[in-house]
C-alpha positions as CSV (number, residue, x, y, z in Angstrom):
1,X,-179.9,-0.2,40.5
2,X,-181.0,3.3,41.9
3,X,-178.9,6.2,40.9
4,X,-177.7,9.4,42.7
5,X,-176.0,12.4,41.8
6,X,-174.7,15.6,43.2
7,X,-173.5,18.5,41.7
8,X,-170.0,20.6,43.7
9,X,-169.4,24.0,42.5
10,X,-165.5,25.4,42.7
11,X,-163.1,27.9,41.5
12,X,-159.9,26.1,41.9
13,X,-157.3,25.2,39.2
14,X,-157.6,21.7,38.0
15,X,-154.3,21.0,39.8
16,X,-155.6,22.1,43.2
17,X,-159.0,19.8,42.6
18,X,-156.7,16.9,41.9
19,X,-154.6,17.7,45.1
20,X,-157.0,17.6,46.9
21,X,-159.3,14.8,45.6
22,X,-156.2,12.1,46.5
23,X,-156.4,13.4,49.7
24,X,-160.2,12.9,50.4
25,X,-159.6,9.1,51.0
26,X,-157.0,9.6,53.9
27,X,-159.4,12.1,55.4
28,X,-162.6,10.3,55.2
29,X,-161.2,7.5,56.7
30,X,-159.6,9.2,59.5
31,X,-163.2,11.4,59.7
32,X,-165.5,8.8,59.5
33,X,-163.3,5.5,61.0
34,X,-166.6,4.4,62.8
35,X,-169.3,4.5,60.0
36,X,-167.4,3.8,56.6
37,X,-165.2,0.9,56.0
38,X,-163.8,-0.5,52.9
39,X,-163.5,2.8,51.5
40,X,-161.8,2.9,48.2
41,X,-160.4,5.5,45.5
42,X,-158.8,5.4,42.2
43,X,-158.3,7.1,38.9
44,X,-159.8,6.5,36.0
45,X,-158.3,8.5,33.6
46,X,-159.9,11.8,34.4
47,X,-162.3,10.5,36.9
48,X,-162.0,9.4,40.7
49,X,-163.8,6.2,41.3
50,X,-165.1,5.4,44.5
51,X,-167.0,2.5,46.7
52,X,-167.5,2.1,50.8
53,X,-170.0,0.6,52.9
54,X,-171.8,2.4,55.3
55,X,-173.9,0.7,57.9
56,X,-173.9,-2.7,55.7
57,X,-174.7,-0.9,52.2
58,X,-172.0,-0.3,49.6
59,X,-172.2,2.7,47.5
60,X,-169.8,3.3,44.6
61,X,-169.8,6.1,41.7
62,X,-167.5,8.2,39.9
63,X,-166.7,11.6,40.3
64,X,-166.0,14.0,37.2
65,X,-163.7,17.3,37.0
66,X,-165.0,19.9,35.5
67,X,-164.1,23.3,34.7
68,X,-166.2,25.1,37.8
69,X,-167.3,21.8,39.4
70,X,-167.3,18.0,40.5
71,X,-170.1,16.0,39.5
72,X,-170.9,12.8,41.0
73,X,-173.0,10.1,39.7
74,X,-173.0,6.8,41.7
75,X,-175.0,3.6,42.6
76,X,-177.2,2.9,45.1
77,X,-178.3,-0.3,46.8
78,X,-181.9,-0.4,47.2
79,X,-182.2,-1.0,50.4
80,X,-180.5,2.9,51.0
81,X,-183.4,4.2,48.2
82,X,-184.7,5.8,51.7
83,X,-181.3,7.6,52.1
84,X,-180.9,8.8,48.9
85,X,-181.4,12.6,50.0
86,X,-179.4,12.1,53.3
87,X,-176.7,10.6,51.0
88,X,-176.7,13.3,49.0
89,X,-176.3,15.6,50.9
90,X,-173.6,14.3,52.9
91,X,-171.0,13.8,50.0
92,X,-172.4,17.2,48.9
93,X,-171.4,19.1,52.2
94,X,-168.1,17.2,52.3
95,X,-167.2,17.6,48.8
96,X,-168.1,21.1,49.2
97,X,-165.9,21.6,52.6
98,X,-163.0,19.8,50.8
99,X,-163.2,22.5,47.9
100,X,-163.5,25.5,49.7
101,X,-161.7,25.0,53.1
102,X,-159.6,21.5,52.7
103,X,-161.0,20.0,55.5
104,X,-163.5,17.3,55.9
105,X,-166.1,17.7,59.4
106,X,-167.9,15.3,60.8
107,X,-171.6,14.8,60.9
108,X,-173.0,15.4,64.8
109,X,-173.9,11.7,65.8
């Protein structure tokens, strides 16, 4: 299976990250209600593991603490091998909102 990863820079104490991480599944699915369903989180010791579907195509990974930043390594289906960069992108910007501002926005449709 095709992997991704994505790399989030921060300068928040691990506490905060945590916080704010067991938010992120409340606020993506109040953010993105129309275009990720089955969205799930939970800890894995240290780790937050994830998995949702987006228009049909599930996409699960795990993302890892670290001292000055989150990285994210995950799955993809094949069929999204095309949206691997949009992907990307997307959890980068929202991961990156989350740690700077606590707030998750929405991608223009």
């Amino acid at each position: 299976m095709p992997k991704f990863s994505v790399s989030v820079p921060h300068t928040l104490p691990r506490d905060e990250v945590v916080s704010r991480l067991e938010q992120f599944e409340t606020i993506l699915r109040q953010k993105f209600k129309d275009s990720v369903s089955e969205l799930e989180q939970k800890w894995e010791g240290e780790d937050v593991a994830f998995r949702f579907k987006s228009f049909g195509m599930t996409i699960a990974g795990k993302t890892k603490i670290l001292e000055n930043q989150l990285a994210v390594e995950g799955d993809l289906p094949f069929s999204a091998m095309m949206f691997k960069g949009k992907i990307e992108s997307a959890i980068r910007e929202q991961l990156d909102r989350l740690m700077t501002q606590g707030i998750i926005k929405k991608e223009k449709e």
